[in-house]
C-alpha positions as CSV (number, residue, x, y, z in Angstrom):
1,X,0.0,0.0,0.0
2,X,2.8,2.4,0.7
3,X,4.0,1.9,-2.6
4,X,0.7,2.1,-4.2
5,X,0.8,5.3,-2.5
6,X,4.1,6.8,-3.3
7,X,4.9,7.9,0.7
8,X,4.5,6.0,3.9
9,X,1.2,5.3,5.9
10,X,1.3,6.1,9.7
11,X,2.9,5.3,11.8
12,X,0.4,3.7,14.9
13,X,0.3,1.2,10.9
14,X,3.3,0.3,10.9
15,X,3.5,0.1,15.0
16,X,0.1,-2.4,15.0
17,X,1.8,-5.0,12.6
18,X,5.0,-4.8,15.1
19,X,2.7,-5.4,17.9
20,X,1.0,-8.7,16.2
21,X,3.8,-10.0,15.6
22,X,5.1,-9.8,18.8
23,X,1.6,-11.3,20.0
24,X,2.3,-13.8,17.0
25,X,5.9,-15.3,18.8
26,X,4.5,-15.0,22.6
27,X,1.7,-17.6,21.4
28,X,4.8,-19.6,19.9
29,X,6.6,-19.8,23.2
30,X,3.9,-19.7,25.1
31,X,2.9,-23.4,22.9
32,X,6.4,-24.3,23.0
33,X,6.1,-24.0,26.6
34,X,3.4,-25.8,27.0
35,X,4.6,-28.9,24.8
36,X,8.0,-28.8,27.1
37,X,6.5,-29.3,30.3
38,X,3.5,-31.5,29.2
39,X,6.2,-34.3,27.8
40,X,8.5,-33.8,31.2
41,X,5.7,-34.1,33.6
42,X,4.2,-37.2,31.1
43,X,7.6,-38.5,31.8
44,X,7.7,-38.2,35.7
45,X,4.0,-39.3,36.1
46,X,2.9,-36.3,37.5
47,X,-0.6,-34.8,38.3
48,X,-2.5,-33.4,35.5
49,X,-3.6,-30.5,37.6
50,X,-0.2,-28.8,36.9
51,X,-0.6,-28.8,32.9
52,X,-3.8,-26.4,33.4
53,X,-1.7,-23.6,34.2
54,X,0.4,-24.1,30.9
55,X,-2.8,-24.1,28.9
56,X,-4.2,-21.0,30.8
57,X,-1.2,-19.1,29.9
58,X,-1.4,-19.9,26.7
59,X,-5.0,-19.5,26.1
60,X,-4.2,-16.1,27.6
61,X,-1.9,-15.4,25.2
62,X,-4.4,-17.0,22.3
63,X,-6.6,-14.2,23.6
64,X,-4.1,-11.3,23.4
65,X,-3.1,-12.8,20.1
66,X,-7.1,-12.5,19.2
67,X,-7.4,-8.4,20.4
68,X,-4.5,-8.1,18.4
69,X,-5.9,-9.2,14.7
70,X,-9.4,-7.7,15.3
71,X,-6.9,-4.1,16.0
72,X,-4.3,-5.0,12.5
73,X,-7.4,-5.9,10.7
74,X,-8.9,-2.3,11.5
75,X,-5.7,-1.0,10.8
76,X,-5.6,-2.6,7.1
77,X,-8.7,-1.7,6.4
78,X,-7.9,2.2,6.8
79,X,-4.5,1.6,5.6
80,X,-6.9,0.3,2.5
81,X,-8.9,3.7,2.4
82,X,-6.3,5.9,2.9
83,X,-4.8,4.4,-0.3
84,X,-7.8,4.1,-2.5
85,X,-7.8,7.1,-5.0
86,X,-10.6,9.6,-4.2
């Protein structure tokens, strides 16, 4: 769009998609995380009660991760109407 437009969009643009993406890799650890302890506490034949709190955490971050496209899809869409010739 920014070349469609011959300049730069703003930047809160530029600063949502930095923001997903950061959203984008705490899901990945958070699910890296999760897989980690899940396999080690298979392993030592612990309770299950302990694997909820992984999966909290990363449904936590599944929501943030959520907030976060709703906001870059917003952000495309004006990003889309600022570059639409008038």
């Amino acid at each position: 769009m920014e070349r469609l437009r011959s300049s730069p969009l703003h930047t809160n643009i530029s600063t949502a998609f930095d923001k997903h993406l950061e959203v984008i890799q705490l899901v990945q650890s958070r699910r890296k995380d999760e897989i980690v302890n899940a396999s080690s506490r298979q392993k030592q034949g612990a309770p299950r009660g302990q694997n909820d709190r992984d999966v909290l955490i990363l449904a936590l971050a599944i929501r943030e991760l959520t907030v976060m496209t709703r906001r870059v899809r917003t952000t495309l869409w004006c990003a889309l109407q600022l570059t639409l010739p008038r």
